[in-house]
N, C-alpha and C positions, 0 to 999 in steps of 0.2 A: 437272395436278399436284395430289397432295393435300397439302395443310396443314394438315394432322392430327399430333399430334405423342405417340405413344406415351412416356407417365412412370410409370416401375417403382415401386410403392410399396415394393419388397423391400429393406432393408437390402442395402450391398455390401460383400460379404466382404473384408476385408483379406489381405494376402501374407501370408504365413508370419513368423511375428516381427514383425511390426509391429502397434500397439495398435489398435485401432478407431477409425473417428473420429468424434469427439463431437459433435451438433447441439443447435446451441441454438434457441430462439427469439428473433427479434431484440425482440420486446415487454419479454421478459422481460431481456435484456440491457442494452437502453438501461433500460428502468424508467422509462417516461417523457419521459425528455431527448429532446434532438436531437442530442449528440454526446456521446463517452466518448474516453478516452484512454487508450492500450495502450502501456506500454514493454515496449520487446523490444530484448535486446543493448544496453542503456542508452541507445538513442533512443527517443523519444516519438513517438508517431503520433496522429492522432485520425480514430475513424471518428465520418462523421455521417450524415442520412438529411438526403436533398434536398428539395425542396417536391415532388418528382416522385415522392418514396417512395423513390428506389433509394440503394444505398450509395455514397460517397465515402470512400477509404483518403488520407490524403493527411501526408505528414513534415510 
């Protein structure tokens, strides 16, 4: 079995009518911190980064 894993560096075109979707970097997003807070539909969320690096979404 190979475990070799082909990653497109090519931008992916959006449907027809729909905006592009925007990529941030998470450096520049956090800005440092370890967690930010995002409201969306008047609830709060908070993303943070683990001791493991990976992201946590959590209400």
């Amino acid at each position: 079995m190979n475990n070799t894993t082909k990653t497109s560096k090519q931008p992916v075109m959006p449907e027809a009518g729909t905006k592009p979707q925007v990529r941030l970097q998470s450096e520049v997003l956090f800005n440092g911190r370890q967690s930010l807070a995002i409201e969306h539909k008047g609830e709060v969320y908070v993303l943070r980064i683990t001791k493991q690096g990976k992201l946590i979404l959590t209400k």
